[in-house]
Structure formats: C-alpha cells, structure tokens
N, C-alpha and C positions, 0 to 999 in steps of 0.2 A: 763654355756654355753651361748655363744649370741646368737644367735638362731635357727632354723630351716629354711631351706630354698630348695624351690622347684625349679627346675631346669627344661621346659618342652622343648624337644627339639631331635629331631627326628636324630640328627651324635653323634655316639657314643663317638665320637672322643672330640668333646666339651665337653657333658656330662662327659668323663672324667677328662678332662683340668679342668673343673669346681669342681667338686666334690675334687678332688685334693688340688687346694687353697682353696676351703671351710672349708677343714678338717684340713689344715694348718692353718685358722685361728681361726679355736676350733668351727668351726658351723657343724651344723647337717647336714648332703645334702640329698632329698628324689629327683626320677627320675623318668621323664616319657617321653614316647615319641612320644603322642599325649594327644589331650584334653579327651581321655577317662579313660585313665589311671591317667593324672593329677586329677581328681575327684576319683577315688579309694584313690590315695595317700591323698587327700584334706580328704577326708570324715573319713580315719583312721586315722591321724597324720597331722592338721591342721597347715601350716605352719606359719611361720614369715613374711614371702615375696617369693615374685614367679618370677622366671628370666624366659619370656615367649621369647621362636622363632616367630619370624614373621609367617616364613614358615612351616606350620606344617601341615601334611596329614591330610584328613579329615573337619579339621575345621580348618581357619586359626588364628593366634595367635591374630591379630585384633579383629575377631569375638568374640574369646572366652572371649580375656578379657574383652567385653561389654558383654556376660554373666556374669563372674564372678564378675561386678560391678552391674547387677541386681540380683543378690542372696544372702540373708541376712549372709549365712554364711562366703559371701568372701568379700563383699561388703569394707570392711576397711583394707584386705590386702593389703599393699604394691604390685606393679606391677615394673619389671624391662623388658622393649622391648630389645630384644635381634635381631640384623638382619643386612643384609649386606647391606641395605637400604640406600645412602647417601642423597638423595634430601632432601630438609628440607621441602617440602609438604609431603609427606613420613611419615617424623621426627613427623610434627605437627598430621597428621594421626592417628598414634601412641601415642600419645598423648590424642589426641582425641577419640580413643577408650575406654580409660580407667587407660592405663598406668599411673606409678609417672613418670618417667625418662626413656631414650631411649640411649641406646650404640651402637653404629658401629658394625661390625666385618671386622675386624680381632679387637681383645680388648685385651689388659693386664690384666691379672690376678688380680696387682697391680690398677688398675682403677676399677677393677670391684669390689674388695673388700672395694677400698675408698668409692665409690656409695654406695653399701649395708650396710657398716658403718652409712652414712649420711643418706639416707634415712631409717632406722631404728630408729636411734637418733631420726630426726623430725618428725616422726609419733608415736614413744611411749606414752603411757596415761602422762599426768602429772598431778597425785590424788590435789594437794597443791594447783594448780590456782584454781578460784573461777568460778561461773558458770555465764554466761552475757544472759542477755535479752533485746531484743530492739521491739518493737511495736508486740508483739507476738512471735515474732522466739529468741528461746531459745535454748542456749548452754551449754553444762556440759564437761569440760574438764577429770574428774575423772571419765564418763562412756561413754565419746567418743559418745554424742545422741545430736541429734539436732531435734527440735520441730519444726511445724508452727504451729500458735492457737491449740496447745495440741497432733497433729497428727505429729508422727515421720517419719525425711526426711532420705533417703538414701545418705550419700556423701562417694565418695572416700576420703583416710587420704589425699592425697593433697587437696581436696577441704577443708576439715573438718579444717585444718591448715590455709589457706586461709583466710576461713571467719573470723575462731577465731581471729586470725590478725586484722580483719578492724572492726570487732563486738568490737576489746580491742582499738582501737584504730581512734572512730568512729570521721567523720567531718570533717576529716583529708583527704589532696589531696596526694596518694602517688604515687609516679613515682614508675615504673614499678622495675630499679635497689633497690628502699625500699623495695619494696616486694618482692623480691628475696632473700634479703639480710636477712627478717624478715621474713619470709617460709621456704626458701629452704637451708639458711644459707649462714654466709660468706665463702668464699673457697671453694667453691661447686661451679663447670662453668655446670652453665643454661642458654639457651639462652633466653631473652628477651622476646620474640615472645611466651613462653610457657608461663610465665603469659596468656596471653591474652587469652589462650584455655583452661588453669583451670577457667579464667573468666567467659568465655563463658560455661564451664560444670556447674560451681557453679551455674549462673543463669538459666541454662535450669532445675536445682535441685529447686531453688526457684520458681519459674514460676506458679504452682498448684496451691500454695494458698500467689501469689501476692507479696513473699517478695524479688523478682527481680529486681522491683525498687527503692529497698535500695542501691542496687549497681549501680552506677553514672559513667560512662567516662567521663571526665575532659577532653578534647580534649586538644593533646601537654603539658598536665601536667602529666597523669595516672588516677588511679581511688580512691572514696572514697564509703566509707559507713556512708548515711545518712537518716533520717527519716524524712527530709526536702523536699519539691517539687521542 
C-alpha cells in the first residue's frame, strides 16, 4: 500500500472527494474534522501525511500544524495546506507554520495525488546514504535525526531535506531554482519564494546552539552551507 493519509477538514463533502481518490490510488484515508479528532486518529493509526484545512473550528489549521511540528510524534510528518487562500502572503503563511506544500481550492483530485506522490517520495528515509557531519551538527539519513554537539534537533521532513542537500553539498552557492530542483524535485511547480521560508524555519531550528551561521545568503546568487566566516 503507499500509504496512510490524514485528511483534517471540517465539509464532508471534500472529505469525501478526497477519500475517494485516495482509495483509488491504493492509499489508506483516515478523517477528521477538527484538530481533536485528528490527534485521536494521530495517536491510533499514525499517518504518512496530513492534508490539513486552513479553516478548521476550534483551532485553526495554521496553529495546529505549528503544534504538530513541536510534537515528537508528528514533528517529521509530511504536511499538505489545504485552503481557499490565494494571496501568496497567505501561501507563505502556511508555509510557515509548518506545512511541506500548500494547494488552492477548488484542487484536482489529479494534482492532489501528484503532490502526495512527491511529497512522500522526498521525505522517505533513504537507509543507503551515509550520515554527514560538519563542526558538530550531525546528520543520519537511515534514522531521519539531526544532532547539534550531541543534542537532537527537531526539523520538519522539508527542512531535514534542505539541510541534507547543503550539509552533502557544502561551499557550494546554490540558486534558489537548485534547490528546488535538489529538495523538492524536478517537475514538481514550487514557487521560489518557499525556499526562503524553509530557509528561514531551518535556521530558527539551528539558532540554540549556533549552527545558523553555517547557512550563508549569497545575495543575487542563493544560499550555501559553509564552516567559513
């Protein structure tokens, strides 16, 4: 099966649009329709990724998923924003709360299942790469953990992709379209401007213990990771 996927969102009506191509494309679908329920469903049957409503009664889908990126047990699920939301401060918002990736509505079934393809793909473990360390902050690809001098850090799977990227790839100036292309994948439309907000998540994640100034803006060129002043 490819995998389990949570679905939290308060119109039946999508919940079932949704469950509908999930199950057509051989995925599991669990429902909820606020953040209370989605932690019943979290805590019995742990999913693969979470398709969160912006608008959710109670708690809104922003807030929550800046909980569920400060909770060891959700901290490295995938996050999909679900909303009618088009401004792209909004967009970034969302983004910024925690989310990988952010969809319109009204959305195609077909886009929604390419998304959840891609973003699955590039957050999977991959056991075979090797584990990188640069002036204390250490990475293990086969248990998805990242260290600073020996204390583990919390990252979302796009930040955790991110660094991996410029920790494998270090001293190196990469324009923004390289790392989109080497994170988020080719064929996959991200806009631009969401680098910069995983940028800015990864270093508020380094920031405790200092390894925030490994990550460099290059002004007019992108960003590197270096151990250089």
């Amino acid at each position: 099966m490819p995998g389990r996927i949570l679905i939290v969102d308060d119109e039946p009506a999508i919940r079932q649009m949704v469950c509908l191509a999930l199950a057509q494309a051989g995925y599991d679908c669990l429902e909820a329709v606020d953040s209370a329920e989605a932690q019943a469903q979290i805590l019995e049957r742990k999913p693969d990724l979470i398709l969160l409503d912006w608008m959710l009664p109670n708690l809104s889908g922003v807030d929550y998923a800046r909980r569920l990126r400060r909770e060891k047990l959700t901290e490295a699920i995938p996050i999909i924003m679900l909303t009618a939301r088009t401004e792209e401060e909004d967009k970034i918002r969302g983004l910024d709360s925690g989310a990988d990736d952010y969809l319109t509505k009204p959305f195609s079934t077909r886009e929604l299942i390419a998304r959840i393809k891609a973003l699955l793909r590039r957050t999977a473990p991959h056991a075979a790469q090797s584990a990188v360390e640069i002036e204390g902050l250490a990475l293990d690809p086969a248990t998805h953990r990242v260290a600073a001098n020996g204390r583990t850090l919390a990252l979302g799977p796009t930040e955790f992709r991110l660094l991996h990227f410029l920790m494998t790839h270090p001293e190196r100036v990469h324009p923004r379209e390289r790392l989109l292309n080497g994170v988020w994948g080719e064929n996959v439309y991200v806009e631009e401007r969401t680098v910069d907000v995983h940028i800015r998540r990864l270093r508020r994640a380094l920031a405790p213990s200092g390894h925030d100034r490994l990550i460099q803006t290059v002004r007019g060129a992108g960003y590197r990771l270096s151990s250089r002043g």
